[in-house]
C-alpha positions in Angstrom: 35.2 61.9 213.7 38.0 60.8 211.1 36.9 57.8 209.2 38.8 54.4 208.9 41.4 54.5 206.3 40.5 52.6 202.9 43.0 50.3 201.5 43.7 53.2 199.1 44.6 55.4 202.1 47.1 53.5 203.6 49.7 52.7 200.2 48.9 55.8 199.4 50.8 56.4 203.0 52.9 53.9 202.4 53.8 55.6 199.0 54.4 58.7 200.8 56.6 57.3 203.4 59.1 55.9 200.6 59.3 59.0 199.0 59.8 60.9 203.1 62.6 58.0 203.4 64.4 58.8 200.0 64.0 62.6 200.1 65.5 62.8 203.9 68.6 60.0 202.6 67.5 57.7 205.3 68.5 54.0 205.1 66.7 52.8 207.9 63.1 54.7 207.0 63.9 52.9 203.3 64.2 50.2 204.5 61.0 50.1 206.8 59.2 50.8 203.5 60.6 47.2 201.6 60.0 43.8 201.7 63.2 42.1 203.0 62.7 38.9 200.2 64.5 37.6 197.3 61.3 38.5 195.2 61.5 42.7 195.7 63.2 44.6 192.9 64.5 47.7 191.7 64.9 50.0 188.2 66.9 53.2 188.6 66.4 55.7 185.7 69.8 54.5 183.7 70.2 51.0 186.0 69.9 47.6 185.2 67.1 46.1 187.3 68.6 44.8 190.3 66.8 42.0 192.5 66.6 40.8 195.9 66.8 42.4 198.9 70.6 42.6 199.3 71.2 44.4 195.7 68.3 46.6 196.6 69.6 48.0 199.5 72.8 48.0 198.3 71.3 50.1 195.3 69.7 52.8 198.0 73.1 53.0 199.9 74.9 53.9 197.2 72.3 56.5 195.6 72.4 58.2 199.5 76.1 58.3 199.8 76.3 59.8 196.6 73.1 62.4 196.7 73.6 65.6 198.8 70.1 66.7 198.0 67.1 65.2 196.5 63.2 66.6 196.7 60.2 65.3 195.0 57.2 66.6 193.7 54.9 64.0 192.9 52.1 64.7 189.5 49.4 62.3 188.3 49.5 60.0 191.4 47.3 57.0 191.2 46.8 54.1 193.4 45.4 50.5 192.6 44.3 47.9 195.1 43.7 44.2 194.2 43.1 42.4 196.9 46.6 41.8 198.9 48.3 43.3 196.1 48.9 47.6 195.0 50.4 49.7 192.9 51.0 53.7 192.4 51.3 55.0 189.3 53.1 58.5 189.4 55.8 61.1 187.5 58.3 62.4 189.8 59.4 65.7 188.8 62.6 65.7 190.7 65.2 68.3 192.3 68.3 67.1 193.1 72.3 67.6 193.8 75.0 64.8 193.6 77.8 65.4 195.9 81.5 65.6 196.0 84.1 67.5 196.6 86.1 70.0 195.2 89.1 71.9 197.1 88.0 70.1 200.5 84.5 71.6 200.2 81.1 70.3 199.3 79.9 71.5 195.9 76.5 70.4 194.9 75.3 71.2 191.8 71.1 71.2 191.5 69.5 69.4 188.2 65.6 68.7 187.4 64.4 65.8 185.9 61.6 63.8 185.2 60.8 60.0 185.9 57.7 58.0 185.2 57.3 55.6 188.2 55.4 52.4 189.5 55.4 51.3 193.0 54.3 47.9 194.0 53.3 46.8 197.5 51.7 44.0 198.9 49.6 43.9 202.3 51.0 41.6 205.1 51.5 41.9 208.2 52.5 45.0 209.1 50.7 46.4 206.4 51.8 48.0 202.9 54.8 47.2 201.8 57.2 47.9 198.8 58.6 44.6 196.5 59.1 47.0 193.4 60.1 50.4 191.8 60.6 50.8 188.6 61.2 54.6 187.4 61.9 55.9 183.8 63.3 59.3 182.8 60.9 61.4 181.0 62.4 63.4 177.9 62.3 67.4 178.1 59.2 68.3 176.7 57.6 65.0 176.8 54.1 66.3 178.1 51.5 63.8 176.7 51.5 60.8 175.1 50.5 60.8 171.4 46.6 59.6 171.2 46.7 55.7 170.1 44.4 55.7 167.3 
């Protein structure tokens, strides 16, 4: 008999239906996983932080329209629940090609990168929802962090 999920369990779904939602390009799975407010916001790796609902879905059309491929592969993943509110700690190591075209045809170059990322959610509702991303890019090579002594 399967258990009843822990608070844990279900952003950690919640986390992993954001990432379904960007991987597959789909605007109306992203925006199941957001809060529809003025308080939700957004930092791209190389954007200014955009808020409010309209500039964040704004932000997620324009990635989609411009992304002919995109795959994740999620390292380090950690989730923390305080009470109503969560986060996820986690670094994407991403796969990804940006479209456009070239002679009439689709050409799609793939890239890696890196990105060290926080995902807020809060509980209402309907359960776990998104009101922030924030992802960095990670230099080449960065592996560790130096130890703070």
């Amino acid at each position: 008999m399967a258990g009843v999920p822990t608070p844990a369990d279900e952003v950690r779904a919640a986390n992993g239906a954001y990432y379904a939602a960007f991987e597959a390009r789909d605007l109306d799975a992203m925006a199941r996983c957001w809060e529809h407010s003025d308080r939700v916001s957004v930092t791209h790796p190389g954007w200014p932080t955009l808020r409010g609902w309209a500039k964040v879905l704004g932000s997620w059309e324009a990635i989609f329209a411009n992304t002919a491929f995109i795959q994740f592969v999620l390292t380090d993943e950690r989730v923390q629940v305080a009470g109503e509110a969560a986060w996820v700690t986690c670094d994407e190591h991403i796969l990804q090609a940006g479209g456009s075209r070239e002679g009439g045809e689709d050409v799609a170059e793939l890239h890696g990168a890196r990105a060290a990322a926080l995902n807020l959610f809060v509980r209402g509702p309907g359960g776990w929802l998104m009101v922030a991303h924030h992802a960095s890019p990670v230099a080449a090579g960065a592996d560790a962090a130096p130890d703070a002594t």
